[in-house]
C-alpha positions as CSV (number, residue, x, y, z in Angstrom):
1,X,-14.1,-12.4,4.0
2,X,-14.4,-8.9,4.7
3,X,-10.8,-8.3,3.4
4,X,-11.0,-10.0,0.2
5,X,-14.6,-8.0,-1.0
6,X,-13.6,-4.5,0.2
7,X,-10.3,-5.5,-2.0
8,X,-11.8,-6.2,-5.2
9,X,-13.9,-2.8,-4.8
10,X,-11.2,-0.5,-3.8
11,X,-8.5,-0.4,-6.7
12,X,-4.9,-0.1,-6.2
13,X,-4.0,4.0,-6.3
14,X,-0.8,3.9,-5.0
15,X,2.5,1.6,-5.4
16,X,5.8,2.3,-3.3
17,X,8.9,0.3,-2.3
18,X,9.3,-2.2,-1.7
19,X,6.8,-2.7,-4.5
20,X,8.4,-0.5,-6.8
21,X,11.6,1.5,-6.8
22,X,10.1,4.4,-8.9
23,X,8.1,6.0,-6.0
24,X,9.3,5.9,-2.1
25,X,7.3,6.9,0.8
26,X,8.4,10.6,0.5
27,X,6.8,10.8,-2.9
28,X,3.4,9.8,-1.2
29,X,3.5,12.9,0.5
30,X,4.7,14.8,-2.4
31,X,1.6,13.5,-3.9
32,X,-0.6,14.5,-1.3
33,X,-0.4,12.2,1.1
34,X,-3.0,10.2,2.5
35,X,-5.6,12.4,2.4
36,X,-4.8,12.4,-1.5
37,X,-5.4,8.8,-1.5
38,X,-8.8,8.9,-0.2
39,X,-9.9,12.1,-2.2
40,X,-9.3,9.5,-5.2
41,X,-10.9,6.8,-3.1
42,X,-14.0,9.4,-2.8
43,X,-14.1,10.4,-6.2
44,X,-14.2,6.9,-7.2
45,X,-17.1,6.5,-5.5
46,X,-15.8,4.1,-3.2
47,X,-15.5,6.1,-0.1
48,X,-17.9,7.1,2.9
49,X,-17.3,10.5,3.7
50,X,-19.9,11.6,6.3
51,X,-17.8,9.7,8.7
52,X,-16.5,11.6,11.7
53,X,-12.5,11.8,11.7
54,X,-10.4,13.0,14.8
55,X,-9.5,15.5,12.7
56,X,-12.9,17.1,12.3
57,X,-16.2,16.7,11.8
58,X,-16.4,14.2,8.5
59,X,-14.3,13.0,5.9
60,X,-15.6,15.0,3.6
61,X,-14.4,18.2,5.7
62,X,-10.9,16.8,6.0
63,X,-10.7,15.8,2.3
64,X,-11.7,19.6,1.2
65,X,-9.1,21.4,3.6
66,X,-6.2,18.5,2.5
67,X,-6.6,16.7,-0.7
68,X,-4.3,18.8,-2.9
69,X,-6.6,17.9,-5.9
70,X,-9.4,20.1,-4.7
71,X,-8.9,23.5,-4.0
72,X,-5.9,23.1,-1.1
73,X,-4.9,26.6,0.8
74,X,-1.7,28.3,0.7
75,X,-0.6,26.4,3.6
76,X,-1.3,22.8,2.8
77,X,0.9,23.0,-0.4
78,X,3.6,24.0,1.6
79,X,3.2,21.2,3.9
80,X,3.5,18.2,1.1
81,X,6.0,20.2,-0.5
82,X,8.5,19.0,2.5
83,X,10.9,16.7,0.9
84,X,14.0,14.6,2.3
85,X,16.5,16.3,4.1
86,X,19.0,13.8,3.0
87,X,20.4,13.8,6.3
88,X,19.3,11.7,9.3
89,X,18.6,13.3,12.0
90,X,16.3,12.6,15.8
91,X,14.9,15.9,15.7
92,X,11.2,16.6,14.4
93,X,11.3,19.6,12.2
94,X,15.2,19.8,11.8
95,X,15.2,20.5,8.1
96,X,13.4,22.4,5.6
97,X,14.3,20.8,2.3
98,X,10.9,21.2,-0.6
99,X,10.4,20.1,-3.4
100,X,9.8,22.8,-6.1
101,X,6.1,21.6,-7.1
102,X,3.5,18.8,-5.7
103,X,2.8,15.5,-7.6
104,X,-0.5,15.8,-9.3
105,X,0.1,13.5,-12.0
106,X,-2.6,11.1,-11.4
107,X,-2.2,9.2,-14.6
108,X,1.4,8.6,-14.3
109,X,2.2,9.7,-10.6
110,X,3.2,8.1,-7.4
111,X,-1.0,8.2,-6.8
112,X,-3.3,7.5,-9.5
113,X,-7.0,8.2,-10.4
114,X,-9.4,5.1,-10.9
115,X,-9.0,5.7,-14.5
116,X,-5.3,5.0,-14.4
117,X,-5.1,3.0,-10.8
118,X,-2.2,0.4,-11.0
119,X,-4.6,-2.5,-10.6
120,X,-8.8,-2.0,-10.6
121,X,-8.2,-4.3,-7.2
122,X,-6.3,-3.6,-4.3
123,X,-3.6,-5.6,-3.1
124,X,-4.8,-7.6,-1.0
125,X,-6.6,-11.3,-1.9
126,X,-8.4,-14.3,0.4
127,X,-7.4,-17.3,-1.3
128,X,-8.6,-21.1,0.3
129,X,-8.0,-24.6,-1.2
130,X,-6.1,-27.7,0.5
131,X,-3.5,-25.6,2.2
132,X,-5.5,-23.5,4.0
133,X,-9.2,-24.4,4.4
134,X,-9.8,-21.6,6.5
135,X,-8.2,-18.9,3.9
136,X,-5.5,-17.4,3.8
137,X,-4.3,-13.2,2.9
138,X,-2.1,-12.8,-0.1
139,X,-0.3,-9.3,-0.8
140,X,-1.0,-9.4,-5.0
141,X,0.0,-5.6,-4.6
142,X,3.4,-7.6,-4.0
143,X,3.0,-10.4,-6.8
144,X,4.3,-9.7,-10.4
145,X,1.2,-10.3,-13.0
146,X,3.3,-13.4,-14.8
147,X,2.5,-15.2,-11.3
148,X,-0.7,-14.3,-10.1
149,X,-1.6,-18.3,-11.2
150,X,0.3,-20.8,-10.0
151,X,0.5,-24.0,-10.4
152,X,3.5,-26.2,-8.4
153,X,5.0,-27.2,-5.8
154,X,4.1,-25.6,-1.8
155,X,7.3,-25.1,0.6
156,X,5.0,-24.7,4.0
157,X,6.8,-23.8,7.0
158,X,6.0,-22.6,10.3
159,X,7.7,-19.4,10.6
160,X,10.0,-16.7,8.5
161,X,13.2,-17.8,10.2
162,X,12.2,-21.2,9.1
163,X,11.5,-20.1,5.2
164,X,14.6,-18.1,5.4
165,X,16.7,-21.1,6.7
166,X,15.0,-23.3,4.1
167,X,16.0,-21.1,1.2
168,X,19.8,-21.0,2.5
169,X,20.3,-24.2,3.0
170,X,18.5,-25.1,-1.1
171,X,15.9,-27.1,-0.2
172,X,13.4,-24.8,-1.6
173,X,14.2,-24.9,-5.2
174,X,12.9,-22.6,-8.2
175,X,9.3,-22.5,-8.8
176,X,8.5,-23.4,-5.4
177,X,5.9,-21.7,-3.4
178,X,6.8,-20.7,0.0
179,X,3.6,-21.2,2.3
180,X,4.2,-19.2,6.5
181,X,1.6,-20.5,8.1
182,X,0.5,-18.2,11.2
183,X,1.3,-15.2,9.6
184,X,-1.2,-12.3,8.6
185,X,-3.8,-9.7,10.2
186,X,-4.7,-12.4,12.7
187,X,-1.6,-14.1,13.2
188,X,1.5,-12.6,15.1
189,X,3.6,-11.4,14.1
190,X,1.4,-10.0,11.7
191,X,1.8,-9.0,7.7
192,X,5.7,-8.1,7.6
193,X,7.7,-7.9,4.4
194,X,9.2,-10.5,3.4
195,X,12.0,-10.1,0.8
């Protein structure tokens, strides 16, 4: 599958909650965002970037005026210096809290280089055997490395209300595996998290 290739060539750069409780969405775009992400994607040598964007005319073009590891402008380091307000608020644009610096720290930052990525994969994995012969998508960005084999009992149900149910009334016990068939990117109601 598609997934699981592109998955074992693209490593894992960045690692947020729930996966983590060190870094929070916020600190993505102290780090540079998105388009930080992909200028370590890119210089990886992972990345097409003479793809048109909607932003402009290629990556490439997008990745020199944002990725905060090149050469950014003035501008752009103001923009990923916008921190949490700490209040919430319905208004766009109703606070101007900023961090005092960016997050460049790509070997111990909220996104890493390849030489430092959290995992030379990416967090996703295509697994088949007798539960699901047609394959099925595991989050191992999600899985702690003690359990990335397993061996033991499978709890399939038909639905997350079902797991959950299951789980409060005991009758999935420890070391189970919980199996929720028809979930994923072709399933509805798609990946969610499941905590």
């Amino acid at each position: 599958a598609d997934i699981d290739r592109l998955s074992r060539e693209v490593p894992q750069l960045c690692k947020v909650a729930p996966n983590t409780q060190k870094y929070h969405i916020e600190d993505v775009h102290r780090a540079g965002g998105i388009m930080a992400i992909l200028g370590e994607l890119d210089r990886a040598g992972v990345l097409d970037t003479s793809v048109p964007t909607v932003y402009g005319d290629s990556l490439k073009a997008a990745l020199e005026e944002w990725d905060i590891m090149r050469s950014p402008s003035s501008e752009v380091v103001e923009f990923f210096k916008a921190g949490p307000g700490g209040v919430p608020t319905q208004t766009a644009f109703s606070q101007s809290a900023r961090w005092p610096s960016l997050d460049g720290d790509r070997a111990t930052g909220c996104i890493r280089d390849l030489e430092h990525a959290f995992s030379r994969e990416g967090g996703l994995a295509v697994l088949y055997g007798n539960i699901a012969l047609d394959g099925c998508v595991v989050k191992t960005a999600g899985v702690d490395d003690s359990i990335l084999v397993f061996e033991g009992k499978a709890h399939v149900v038909e639905s997350q209300d079902q797991a959950v149910a299951n789980v409060l009334e005991g009758k999935v016990k420890e070391g189970d595996v919980v199996v929720i068939r028809y979930e994923g990117p072709k399933g509805g109601p798609g990946m969610q998290e499941m905590l």
